[in-house]
C-alpha positions in Angstrom: -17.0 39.8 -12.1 -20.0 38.2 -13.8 -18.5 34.4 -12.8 -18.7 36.3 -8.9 -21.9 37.2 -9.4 -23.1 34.0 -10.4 -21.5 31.7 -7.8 -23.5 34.5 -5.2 -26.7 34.2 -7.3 -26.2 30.5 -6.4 -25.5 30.4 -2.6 -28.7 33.1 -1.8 -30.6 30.4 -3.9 -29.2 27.7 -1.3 -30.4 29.8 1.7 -33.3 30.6 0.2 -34.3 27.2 -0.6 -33.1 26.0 2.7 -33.6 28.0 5.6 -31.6 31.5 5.7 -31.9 31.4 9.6 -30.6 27.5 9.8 -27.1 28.8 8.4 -27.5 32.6 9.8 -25.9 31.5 13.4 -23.1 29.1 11.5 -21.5 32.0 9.2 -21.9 34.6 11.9 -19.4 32.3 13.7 -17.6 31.4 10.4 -16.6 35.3 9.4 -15.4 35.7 13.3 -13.8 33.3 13.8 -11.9 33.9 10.2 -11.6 37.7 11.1 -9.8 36.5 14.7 -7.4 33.8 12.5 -6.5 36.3 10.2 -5.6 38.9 13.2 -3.5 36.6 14.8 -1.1 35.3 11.9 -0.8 39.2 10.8 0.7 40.1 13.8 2.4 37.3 14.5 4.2 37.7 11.1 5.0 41.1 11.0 5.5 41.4 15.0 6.9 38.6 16.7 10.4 39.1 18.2 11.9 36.6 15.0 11.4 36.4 11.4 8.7 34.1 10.9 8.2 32.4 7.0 4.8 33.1 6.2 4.0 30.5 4.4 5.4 28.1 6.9 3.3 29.7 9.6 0.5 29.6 7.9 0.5 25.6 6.4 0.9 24.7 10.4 -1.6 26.9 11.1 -4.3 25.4 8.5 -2.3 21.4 9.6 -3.2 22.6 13.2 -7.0 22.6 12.3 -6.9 19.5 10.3 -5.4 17.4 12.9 -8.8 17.9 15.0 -10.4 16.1 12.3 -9.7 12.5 10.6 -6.3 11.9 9.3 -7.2 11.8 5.6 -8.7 15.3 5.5 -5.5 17.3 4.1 -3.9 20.1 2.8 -1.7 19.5 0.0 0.4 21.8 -2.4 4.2 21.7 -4.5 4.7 17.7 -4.5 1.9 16.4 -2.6 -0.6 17.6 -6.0 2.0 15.1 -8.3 0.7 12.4 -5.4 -2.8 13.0 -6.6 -2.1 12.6 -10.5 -0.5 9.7 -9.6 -4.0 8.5 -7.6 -6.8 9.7 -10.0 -4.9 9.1 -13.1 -2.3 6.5 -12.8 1.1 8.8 -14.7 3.5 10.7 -14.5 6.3 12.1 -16.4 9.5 10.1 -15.8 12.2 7.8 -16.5 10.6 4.7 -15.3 12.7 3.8 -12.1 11.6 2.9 -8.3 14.6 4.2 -6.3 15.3 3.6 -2.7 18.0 4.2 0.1 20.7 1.1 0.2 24.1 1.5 2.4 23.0 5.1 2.6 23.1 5.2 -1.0 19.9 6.3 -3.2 19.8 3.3 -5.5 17.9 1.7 -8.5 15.2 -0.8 -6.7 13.9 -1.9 -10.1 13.8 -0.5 -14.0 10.1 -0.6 -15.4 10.1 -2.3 -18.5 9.4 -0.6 -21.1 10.6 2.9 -20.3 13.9 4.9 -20.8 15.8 3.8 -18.2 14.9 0.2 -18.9 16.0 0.4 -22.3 18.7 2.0 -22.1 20.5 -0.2 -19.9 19.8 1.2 -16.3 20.0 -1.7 -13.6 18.4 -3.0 -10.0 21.2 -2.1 -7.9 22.8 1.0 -9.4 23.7 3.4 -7.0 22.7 6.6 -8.2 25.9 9.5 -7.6 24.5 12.3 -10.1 21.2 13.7 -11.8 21.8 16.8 -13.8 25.1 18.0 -12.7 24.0 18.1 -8.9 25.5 15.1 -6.4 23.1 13.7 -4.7 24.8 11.7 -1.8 22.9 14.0 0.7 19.6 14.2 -1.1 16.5 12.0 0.3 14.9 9.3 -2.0 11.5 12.2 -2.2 14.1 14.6 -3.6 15.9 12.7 -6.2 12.1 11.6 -7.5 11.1 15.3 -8.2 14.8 16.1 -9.9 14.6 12.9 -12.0 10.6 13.2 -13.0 9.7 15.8 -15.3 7.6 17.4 -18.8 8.1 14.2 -20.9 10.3 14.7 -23.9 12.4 16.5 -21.4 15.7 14.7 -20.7 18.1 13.7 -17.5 21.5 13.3 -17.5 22.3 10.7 -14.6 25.5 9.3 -13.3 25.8 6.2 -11.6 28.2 3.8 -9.9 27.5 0.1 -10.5 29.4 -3.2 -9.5 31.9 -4.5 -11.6 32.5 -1.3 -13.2 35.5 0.2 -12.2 34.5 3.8 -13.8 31.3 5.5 -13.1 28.5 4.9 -16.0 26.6 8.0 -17.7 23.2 7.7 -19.0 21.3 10.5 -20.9 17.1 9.7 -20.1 14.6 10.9 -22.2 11.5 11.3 -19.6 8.3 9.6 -20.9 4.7 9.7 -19.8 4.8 6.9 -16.9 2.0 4.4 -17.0 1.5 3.2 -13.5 -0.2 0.0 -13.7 -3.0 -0.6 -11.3 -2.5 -4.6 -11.9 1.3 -5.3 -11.4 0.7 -9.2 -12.0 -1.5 -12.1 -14.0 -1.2 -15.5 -14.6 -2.3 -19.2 -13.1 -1.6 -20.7 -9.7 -2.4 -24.0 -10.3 -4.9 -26.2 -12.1 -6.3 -23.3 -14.5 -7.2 -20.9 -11.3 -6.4 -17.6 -12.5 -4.2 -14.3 -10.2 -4.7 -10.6 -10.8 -2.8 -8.7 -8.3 -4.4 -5.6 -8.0 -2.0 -2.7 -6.4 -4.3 0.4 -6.5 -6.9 2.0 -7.7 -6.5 4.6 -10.6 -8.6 5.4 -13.3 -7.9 2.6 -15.5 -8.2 0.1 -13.0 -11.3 -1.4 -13.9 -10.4 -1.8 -18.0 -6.8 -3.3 -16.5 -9.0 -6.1 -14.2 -11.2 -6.7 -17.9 -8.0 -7.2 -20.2 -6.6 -9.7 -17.2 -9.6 -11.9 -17.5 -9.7 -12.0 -20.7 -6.2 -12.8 -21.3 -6.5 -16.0 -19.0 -9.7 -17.1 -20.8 -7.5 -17.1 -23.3 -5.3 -19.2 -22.1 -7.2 -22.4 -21.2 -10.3 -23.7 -19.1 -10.0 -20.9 -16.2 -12.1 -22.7 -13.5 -12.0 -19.6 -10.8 -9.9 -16.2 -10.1 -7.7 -15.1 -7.1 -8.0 -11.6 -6.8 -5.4 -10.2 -4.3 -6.1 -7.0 -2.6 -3.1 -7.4 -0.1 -1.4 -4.0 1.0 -3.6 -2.4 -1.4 -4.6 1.0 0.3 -7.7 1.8 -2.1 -8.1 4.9 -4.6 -10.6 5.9 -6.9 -14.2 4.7 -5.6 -15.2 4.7 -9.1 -12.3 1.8 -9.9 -14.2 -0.5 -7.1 -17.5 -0.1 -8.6 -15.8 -1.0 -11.9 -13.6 -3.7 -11.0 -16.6 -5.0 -8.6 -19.0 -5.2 -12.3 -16.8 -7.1 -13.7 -17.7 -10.2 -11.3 -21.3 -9.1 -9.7 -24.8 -9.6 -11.3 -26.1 -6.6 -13.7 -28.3 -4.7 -11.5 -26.7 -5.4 -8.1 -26.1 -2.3 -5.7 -21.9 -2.3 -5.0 -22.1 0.8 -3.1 -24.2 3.7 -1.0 -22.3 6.9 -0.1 -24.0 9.7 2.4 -22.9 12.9 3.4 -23.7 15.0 6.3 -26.9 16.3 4.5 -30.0 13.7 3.1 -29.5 14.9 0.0 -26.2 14.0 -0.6 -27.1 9.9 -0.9 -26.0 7.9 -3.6 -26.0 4.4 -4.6 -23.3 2.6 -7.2 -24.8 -0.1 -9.3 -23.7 -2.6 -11.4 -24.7 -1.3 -15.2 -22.6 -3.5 -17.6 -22.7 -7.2 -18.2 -20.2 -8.8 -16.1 -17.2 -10.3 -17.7 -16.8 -13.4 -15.2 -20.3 -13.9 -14.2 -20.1 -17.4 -13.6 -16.6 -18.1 -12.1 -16.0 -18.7 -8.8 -14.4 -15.9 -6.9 -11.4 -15.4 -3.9 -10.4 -12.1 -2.6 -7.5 -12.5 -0.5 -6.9 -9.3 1.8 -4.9 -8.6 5.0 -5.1 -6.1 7.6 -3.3 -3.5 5.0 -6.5 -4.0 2.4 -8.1 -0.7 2.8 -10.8 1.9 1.4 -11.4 0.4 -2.4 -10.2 -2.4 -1.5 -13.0 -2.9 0.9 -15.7 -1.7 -1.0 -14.7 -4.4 -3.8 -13.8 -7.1 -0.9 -17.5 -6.2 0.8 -19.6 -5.9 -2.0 -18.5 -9.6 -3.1 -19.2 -11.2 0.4 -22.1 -9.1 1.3 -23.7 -10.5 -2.5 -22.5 -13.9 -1.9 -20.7 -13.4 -4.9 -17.7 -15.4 -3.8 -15.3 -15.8 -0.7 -12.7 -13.4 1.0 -9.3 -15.6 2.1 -6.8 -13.8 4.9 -7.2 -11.9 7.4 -9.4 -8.7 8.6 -8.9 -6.2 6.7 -7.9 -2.4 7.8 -11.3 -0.8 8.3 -11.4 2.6 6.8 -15.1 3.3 5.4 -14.7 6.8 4.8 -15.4 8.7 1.4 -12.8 11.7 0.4 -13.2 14.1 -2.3 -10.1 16.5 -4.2 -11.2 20.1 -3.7 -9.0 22.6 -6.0 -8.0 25.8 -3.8 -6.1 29.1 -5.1 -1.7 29.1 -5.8 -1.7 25.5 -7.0 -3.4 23.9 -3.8 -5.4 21.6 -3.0 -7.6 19.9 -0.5 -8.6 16.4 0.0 -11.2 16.5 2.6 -13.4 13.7 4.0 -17.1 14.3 2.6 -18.8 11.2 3.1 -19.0 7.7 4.4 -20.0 4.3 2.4 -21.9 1.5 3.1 -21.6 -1.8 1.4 -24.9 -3.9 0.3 -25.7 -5.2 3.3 -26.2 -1.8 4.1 -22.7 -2.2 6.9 -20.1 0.5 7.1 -17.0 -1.4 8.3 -15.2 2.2 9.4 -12.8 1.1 12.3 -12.2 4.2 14.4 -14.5 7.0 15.2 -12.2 10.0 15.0 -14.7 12.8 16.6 -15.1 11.1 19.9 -12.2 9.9 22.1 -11.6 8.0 26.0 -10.5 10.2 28.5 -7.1 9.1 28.1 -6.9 10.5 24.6 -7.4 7.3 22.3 -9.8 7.4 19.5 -13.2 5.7 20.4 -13.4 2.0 18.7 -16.8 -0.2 19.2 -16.1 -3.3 20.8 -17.4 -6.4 19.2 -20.1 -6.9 21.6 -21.8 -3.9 20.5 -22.0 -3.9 16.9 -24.7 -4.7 14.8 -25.5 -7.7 12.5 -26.7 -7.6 8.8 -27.3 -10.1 6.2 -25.6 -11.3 3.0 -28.0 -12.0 0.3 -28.6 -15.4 1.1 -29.2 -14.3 4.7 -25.8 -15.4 6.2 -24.6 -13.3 9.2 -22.1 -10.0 8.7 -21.1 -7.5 11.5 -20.6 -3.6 11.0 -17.6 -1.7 11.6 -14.1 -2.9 12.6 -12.9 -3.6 8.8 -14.1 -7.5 7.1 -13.8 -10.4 8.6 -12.8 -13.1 5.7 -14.8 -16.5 5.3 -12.0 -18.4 5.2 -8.6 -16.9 8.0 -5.5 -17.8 7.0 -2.6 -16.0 8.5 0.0 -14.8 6.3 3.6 -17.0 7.3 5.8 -14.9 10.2 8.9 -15.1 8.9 12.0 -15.4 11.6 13.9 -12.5 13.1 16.9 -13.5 11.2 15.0 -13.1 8.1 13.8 -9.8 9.3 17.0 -8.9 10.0 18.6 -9.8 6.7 16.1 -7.5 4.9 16.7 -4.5 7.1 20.0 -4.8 6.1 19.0 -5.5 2.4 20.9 -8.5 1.9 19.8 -10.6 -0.1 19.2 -7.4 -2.5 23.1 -6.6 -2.3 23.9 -10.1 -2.9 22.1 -10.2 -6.2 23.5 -7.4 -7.3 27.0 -9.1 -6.7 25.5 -11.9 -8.4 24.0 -10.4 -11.4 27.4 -9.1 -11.9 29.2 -12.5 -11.6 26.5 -13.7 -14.1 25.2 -11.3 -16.4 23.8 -13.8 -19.0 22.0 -16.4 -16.6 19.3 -17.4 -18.8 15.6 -18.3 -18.0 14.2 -18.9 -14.5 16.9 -19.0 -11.7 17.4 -22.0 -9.2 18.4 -21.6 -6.1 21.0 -24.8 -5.9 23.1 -25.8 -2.7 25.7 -23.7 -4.5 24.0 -20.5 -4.6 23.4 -21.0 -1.3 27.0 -21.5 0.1 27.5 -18.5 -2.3 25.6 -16.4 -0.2 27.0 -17.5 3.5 30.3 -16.4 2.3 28.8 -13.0 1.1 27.3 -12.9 4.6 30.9 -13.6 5.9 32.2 -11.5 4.0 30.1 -8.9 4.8 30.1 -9.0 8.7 26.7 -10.2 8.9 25.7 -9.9 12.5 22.3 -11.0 14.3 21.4 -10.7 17.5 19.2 -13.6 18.4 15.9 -12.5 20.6 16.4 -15.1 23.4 20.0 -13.5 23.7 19.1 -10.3 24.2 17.1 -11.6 27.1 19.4 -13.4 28.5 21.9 -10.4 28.3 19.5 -8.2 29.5 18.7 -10.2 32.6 22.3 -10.8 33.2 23.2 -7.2 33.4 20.1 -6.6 35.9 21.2 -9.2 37.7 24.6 -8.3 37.9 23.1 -4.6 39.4 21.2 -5.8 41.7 23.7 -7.8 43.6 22.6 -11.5 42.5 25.5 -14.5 43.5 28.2 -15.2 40.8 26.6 -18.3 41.1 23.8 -17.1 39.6 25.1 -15.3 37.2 27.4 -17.5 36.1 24.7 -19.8 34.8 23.0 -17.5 32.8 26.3 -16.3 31.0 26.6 -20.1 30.3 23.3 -20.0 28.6 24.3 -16.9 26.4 27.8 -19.2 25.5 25.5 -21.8 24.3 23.0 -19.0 22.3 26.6 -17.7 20.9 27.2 -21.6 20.1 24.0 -22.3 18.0 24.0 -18.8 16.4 26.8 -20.5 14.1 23.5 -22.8 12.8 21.0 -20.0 12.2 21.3 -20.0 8.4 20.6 -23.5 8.3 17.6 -23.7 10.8 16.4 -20.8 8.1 17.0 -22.3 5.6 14.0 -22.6 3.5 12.8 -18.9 3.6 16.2 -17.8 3.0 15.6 -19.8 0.0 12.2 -18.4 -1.0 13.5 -15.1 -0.8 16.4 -15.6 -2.6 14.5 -17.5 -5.2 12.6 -14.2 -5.6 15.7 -11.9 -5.8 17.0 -13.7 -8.5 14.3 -14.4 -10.7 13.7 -10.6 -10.7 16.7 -9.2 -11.7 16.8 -11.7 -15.0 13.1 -11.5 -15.4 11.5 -8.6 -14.0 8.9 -7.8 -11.1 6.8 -10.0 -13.3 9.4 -12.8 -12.8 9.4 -12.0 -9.1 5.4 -12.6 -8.7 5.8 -15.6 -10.7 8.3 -17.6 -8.0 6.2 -16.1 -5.0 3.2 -17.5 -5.7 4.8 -21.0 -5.1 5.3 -19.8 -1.4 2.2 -18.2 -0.9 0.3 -19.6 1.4 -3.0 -17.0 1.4 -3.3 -17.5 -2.7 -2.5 -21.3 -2.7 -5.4 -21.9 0.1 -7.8 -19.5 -1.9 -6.9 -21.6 -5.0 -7.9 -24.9 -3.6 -10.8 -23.5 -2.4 -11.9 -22.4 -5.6 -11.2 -26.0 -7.0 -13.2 -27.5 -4.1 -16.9 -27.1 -4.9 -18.5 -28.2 -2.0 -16.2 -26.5 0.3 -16.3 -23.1 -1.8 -20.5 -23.4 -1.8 -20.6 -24.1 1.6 -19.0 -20.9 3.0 -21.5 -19.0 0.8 -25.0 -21.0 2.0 -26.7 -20.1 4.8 -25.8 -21.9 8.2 -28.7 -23.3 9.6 
């Protein structure tokens, strides 16, 4: 009663401080409209013709509502809160394993090192029949994550099937605290320019970033860093301001949040002495870099503190905050927007205001507004970042597409691993391996439909319906012979990427995600083009002077 009376002590201070009249009119309609909501799902519970589940009715009731607003204002509750530890604080209680559907088979993607199931023997590739007595074959991957994570110290007892064994394998896990690391990858590209592959943003993203830098000061001369934000969605604002003070001048202003009232303004600062004051800088980003990732990607190019490589990035410029609610719930609800130094927002889609045909209003480029770097050169608002330097990520081939939707090249090396469980060091892909896998494809009824013959078939069969001469005909069904002809030589026109990927595979069953970074970075074309640029002075100084 007393905490009650408090928390009212507090909000006839508010309206006494502010205006009781200004909020008089916005309760009224608050308690009435609460009073209607609460009349309608009564009797629609305990009246409507059918059993209705109450709680069902009411989450789409309270999703209903939300969906008027912007789609990261949401109710969450059972699961969704583990999705929030996982965000603020980077853990949770598990066995360390990344599972996914394979053959319509949950299976292990990849063991983290370190953790129970990694030491004990679990493996990419095992196909997961049993957790705790229960067969999972019609489970969904979200499922078999909540059975399998857990109190740590509490135990699992999986089954699994894996190749080359002919009897099922048995595995008692003992479920650990799960550190989630925010930087999944560090190392050199080339002539001492060091990589941090950032992932997310938790809590300990900022001290992760630190330890990476020093680690390759380490290591030799480090003449620049690559930072890669790429299909990083964001997180904590506080891990941008962090991770952005590591680079940025003591002093510098990262970051200014507003809320619907004045009052609720404030500005993020740099407040430590930066770790890499001096190096130069390249933030490579792509059109999945959102939130976080923006704030760190904007602050840097709005205080000319180095140079974003890539593409646009997603534009989302929008602030949420966790609100705790009764029974375990929670609410994340959109409370403010930010605004880099420049003093830009770079939010993409106004979600209040839409065309009258339904679609969510977006501000063409002709209308938006120019700001200023700190050496004065031009930026635009809204619509995400637009990098100094674009390079387009590679489009790979829709054979390659095709060959990952079908996950081969993952079920190949787990035929391989098994072939060659002791292959030692890094793995080359050799003509050999290569033949190895056409047979598996062979073997495995690999079948692609080529894009230009699905035209062709398509036309063909319009053709034939609307009444077109044999003739015709007949010389497009020659062309689809001649498709059928050269489909035979679509591994080899493919050749190399099948290569790179495979390469990639490989290297990360014998040496771990780690091992998988390592080998990509040879192919990436993004990184490698932000490296050089780091190494070229004049080039890197020019995109950050004014253009006059």
């Amino acid at each position: 009663m007393k905490k009650q009376t408090v928390i009212i002590s507090i909000v006839l201070v508010s309206f006494a401080a502010l205006g009781f009249n200004a909020y008089d009119n916005v309760y009224l309609k608050i308690n009435q409209n609460i009073d209607i909501f609460g009349r309608v799902y009564k009797e629609i519970v305990n009246n409507y013709v059918d059993e209705v589940d109450p709680e069902k009715f009411m989450r789409s009731g309270i999703e209903g509502m939300l969906e008027t607003l912007d789609p990261y204002t949401v109710f969450m509750a059972g699961r969704e809160e583990d999705d929030i530890d996982l965000l603020t604080h980077g853990q949770y209680g598990g066995v360390g394993i990344s599972i996914g559907v394979r053959d319509g088979v949950i299976t292990v993607l990849a063991p983290t090192e370190g953790y129970s199931a990694f030491k004990q023997g679990v493996k990419a590739g095992d196909k997961i029949i049993e957790v705790d007595g229960v067969a999972i074959t019609t489970m969904n991957p979200d499922s078999v994550r909540f059975k399998v994570r857990g109190e740590p110290g509490t135990t699992v007892r999986m089954i699994i099937e894996r190749e080359g064994e002919k009897k099922p394998i048995e595995f008692t896990l003992v479920r650990e605290e799960i550190q989630v690391n925010n930087v999944s990858y560090s190392g050199f590209i080339t002539n001492n320019v060091g990589y941090i592959r950032l992932d997310r943003f938790s809590r300990r993203a900022g001290e992760e970033v630190r330890q990476a830098i020093k680690e390759l000061k380490a290591k030799g001369d480090l003449k620049g860093i690559v930072l890669d934000l790429r299909d990083n969605p964001g997180g904590l604002l506080e891990a941008a301001v962090e991770i952005v003070s590591k680079f940025a001048p003591k002093g510098s202003t990262i970051v200014t949040t507003r809320g619907r009232k004045g009052v609720e303004e404030r500005t993020y600062k740099v407040e430590e002495e930066p770790i890499a004051a001096d190096l130069p800088l390249a933030i490579v980003m792509n059109k999945n870099s959102a939130s976080a990732s923006e704030i760190v990607a904007g602050a840097v190019q709005d205080l000319d503190r180095g140079i974003i490589v890539g593409t646009r990035s997603f534009g989302k410029g929008l602030v949420q905050t966790v609100i705790p609610l009764n029974y375990s719930a929670s609410m994340k609800i959109t409370t403010a927007r930010y605004y880099i130094p420049s003093g830009r927002s770079i939010q993409e889609i106004d979600y209040l205001h839409k065309n009258k045909d339904g679609v969510f209003a977006i501000t063409p480029d002709s209308l938006k507004r120019e700001f200023r770097t700190l050496r004065g050169r031009i930026v635009k608002e809204l619509g995400g970042l637009s990098p100094d330097s674009t390079v387009e990520d590679v489009r790979r081939s829709d054979y390659y597409v095709e060959l990952m939707r079908k996950a081969m090249f993952f079920k190949f090396a787990t035929t391989f691993v098994s072939k060659h469980p002791d292959y030692g060091g890094d793995v080359t892909v050799t003509a050999d391996v290569m033949k190895e896998f056409e047979q598996y494809l062979n073997d495995q009824k690999f079948e692609f439909v080529e894009p230009a013959e699905k035209k062709l078939t398509d036309l063909r069969d319009q053709m034939k319906k609307e009444k077109y001469s044999s003739t015709s005909v007949s010389g497009i069904e020659t062309l689809i012979t001649q498709i059928h002809s050269e489909k035979k030589n679509a591994f080899f026109r493919y050749n190399d990427e099948i290569k790179y990927e495979l390469s990639e595979e490989l290297n990360s069953r014998y040496n771990g995600e780690k091992g998988r970074a390592r080998i990509a970075l040879t192919y990436d074309v993004q990184a490698q083009t932000a490296a050089s640029l780091l190494l070229d002075k004049m080039a890197y100084e020019g995109m950050l002077k004014l253009k006059k």
